[in-house]
ZADO-225067 format. One record per residue (C-alpha): x, y, z; residue in three letters. Coordinates in steps of 0.001 Angstrom, whole numbers, padded with zeros to 6 digits, always signed. Example, Ala and Ser with C-alpha at 12.3 -4.5 7.8 and 13.67 -1.06 7.14 Angstrom:
2
+012300-004500+007800ALA +013670-001060+007140SER 
// end
This chain:
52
-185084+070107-191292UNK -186561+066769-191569UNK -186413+064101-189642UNK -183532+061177-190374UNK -185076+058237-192470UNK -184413+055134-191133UNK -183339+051608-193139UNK -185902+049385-193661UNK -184706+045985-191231UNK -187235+043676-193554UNK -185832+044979-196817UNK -185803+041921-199270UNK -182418+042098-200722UNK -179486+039270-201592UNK -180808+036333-202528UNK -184399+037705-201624UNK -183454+037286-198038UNK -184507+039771-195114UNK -181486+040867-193053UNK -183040+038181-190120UNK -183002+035388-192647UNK -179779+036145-193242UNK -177982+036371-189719UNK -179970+032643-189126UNK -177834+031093-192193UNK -174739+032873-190744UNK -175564+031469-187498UNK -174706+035071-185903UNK -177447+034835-183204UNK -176314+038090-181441UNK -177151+039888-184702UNK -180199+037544-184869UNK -181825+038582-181095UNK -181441+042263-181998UNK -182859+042219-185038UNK -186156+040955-183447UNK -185668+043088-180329UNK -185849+046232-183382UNK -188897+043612-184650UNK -187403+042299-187912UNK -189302+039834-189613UNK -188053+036908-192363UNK -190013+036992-195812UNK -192338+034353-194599UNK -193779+036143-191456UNK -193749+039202-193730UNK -195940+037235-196436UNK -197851+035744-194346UNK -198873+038758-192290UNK -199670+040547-195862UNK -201979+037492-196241UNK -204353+038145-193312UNK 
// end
């Protein structure tokens, strides 16, 4: 038995936003200081960090 896979918090979905983008538009900033406590990036700290 393997173990469980877990989602991917940067995946670039809706509107290619990151989940983190996301919750900052909502302004739901709960959701937003959990999301980086689990390390979640937005799609420019994820491009930029694929830069370096």
């Amino acid at each position: 038995m393997s173990a469980p896979s877990r989602a991917d918090i940067d995946w670039i979905g809706y509107g290619d936003k990151t989940p983190l983008a996301i919750a900052r538009t909502q302004d739901a900033d709960d959701v937003v200081h959990w999301l980086r406590s689990q390390r979640a990036k937005t799609c420019g700290e994820l491009s930029s960090h694929a830069t370096r």
